[in-house]
N, C-alpha and C positions, 0 to 999 in steps of 0.2 A: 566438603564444600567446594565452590568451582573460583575457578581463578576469570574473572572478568574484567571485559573492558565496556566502559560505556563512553557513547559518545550522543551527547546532545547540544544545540547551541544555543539553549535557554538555559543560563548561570542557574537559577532557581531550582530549574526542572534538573537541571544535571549533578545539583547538589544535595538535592531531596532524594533521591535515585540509590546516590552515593550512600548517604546515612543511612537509608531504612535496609541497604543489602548488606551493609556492613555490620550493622547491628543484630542483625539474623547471621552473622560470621562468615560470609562470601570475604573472598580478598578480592579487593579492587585492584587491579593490575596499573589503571591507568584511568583517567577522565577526560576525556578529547570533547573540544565545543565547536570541534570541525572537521568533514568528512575527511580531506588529506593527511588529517595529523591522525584521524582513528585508523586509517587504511597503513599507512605507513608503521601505527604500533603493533598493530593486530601481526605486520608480517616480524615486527622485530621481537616481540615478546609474547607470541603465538595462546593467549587467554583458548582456554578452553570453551568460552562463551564469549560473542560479542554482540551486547545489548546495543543497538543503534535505533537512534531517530531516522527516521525515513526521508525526511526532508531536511537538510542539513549544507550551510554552503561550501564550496572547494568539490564534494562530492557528496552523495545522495547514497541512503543507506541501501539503497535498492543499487545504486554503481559499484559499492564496495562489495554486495553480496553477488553480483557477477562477475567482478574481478576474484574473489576469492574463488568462485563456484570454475574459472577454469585456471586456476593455480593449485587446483585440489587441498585446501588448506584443512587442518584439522579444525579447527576454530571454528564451531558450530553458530549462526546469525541468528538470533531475534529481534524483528525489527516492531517497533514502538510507532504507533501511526495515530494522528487526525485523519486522513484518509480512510474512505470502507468503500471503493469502488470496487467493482468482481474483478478488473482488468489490471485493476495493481495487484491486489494477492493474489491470480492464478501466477501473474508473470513471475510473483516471488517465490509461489510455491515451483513452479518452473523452472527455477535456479537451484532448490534443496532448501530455501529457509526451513529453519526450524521451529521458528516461533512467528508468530503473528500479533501482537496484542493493540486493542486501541486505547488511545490515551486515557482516555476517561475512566478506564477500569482498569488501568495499567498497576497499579499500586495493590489493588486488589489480588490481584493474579500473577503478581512477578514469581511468588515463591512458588505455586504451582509449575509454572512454566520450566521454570528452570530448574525444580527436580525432576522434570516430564525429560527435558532436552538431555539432562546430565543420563539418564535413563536410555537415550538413543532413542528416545519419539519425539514426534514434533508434538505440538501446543498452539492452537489456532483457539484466541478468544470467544467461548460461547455466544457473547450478543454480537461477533461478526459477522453472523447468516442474519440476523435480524437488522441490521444496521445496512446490510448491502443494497444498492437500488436495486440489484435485479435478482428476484427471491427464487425459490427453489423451483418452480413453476415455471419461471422465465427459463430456468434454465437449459430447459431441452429445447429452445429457439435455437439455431447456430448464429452466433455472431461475432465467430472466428474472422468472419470475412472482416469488418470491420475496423478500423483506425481506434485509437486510443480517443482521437479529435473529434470522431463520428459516432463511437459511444456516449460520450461526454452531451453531445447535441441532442442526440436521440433522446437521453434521460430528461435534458431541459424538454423536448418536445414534450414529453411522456407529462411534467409537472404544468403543460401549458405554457411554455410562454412563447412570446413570438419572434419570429426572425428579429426583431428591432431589440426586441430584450435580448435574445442569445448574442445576437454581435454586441452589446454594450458590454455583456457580462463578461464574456471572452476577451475584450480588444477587438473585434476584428469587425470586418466592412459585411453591411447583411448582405451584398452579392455574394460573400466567401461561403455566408450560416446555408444558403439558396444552393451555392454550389454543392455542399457538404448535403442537404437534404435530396436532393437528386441522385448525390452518389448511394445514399442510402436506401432510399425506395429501389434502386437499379440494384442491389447487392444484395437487398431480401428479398426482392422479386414484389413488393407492394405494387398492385395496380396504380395505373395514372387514376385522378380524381380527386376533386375536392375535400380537402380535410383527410384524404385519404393514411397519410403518413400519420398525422395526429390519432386517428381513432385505431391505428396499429401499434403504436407508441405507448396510448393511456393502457392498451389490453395485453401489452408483453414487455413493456420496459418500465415499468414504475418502478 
């Protein structure tokens, strides 16, 4: 069985985690409810596996998996996500993550995962290609060129909504959403024209 470290900053979730791996005979090395305390144990007592939440404060399971990823650490990452954007799991699989799982079916799939990883394969959650906004289809678009901030827009464009709603939803002023949708028509090469971004949007970024 693997010697683990989990870190999540939801007491509940990080205790429920704790019980059902230990009860399947996993040793829990350590329980961290925040990124600098999981970062900091993973380098002190080097867990064979370290289950992280993705979004997590002090650091983010996605900072610890590229601090680790250029300290060459043995301590293989599966990160625990709400998140199914295509541009968070390439960047993780980018780094070596091992595992990918989303929340909702996390509990389902731990034990798989982690006889997959202790195996030396990675474990990417089956309803993660379903759950992603931009589906196997979209995928041979390139949109490498593109921001983290200008994906994120595009997909609001894709569900319809408007400059007024994306700047509400984001924070930000709709001359920013106007500026971000300019840069994007110019980056895919979309022609100028009314509605033009929208109806490239509903047909390759849903």
């Amino acid at each position: 069985m693997a010697n683990i470290l989990i870190a999540d900053d939801h007491p509940v979730v990080l205790l429920g985690i704790k019980t059902y791996l230990e009860q399947k005979g996993h040793c829990i090395v350590t329980a961290c409810n925040n990124g600098i305390e999981a970062y900091n144990q993973i380098l002190a007592k080097q867990p064979s596996i370290a289950l992280l939440d993705i979004s997590m404060p002090g650091m983010t399971g996605l900072e610890i998996l590229k601090k680790l990823s250029e300290i060459k650490t043995r301590t293989k990452v599966v990160l625990i996500t709400l998140q199914n954007e295509l541009s968070v799991f390439n960047y993780a699989k980018g780094l070596g993550v091992s595992g990918f799982l989303l929340k909702e079916f996390a509990m389902n799939e731990m034990e798989k995962c982690l006889e997959e990883v202790q195996k030396g394969n990675t474990y990417f959650s089956p309803q993660l290609e379903d759950s992603l906004y931009l589906n196997q289809s979209t995928e041979a678009v390139d949109l490498s060129s593109l921001t983290f901030a200008e994906k994120k827009i595009l997909k609001m464009i894709a569900d319809q909504k408007s400059s007024k709603e994306i700047a509400a939803l984001l924070f930000i002023s709709e001359k920013t959403v106007e500026t971000h949708r300019s840069h994007i028509m110019k980056k895919l090469d979309i022609p100028s024209g009314k509605n033009a971004l929208l109806k490239w949007a509903i047909e390759n970024a849903k």
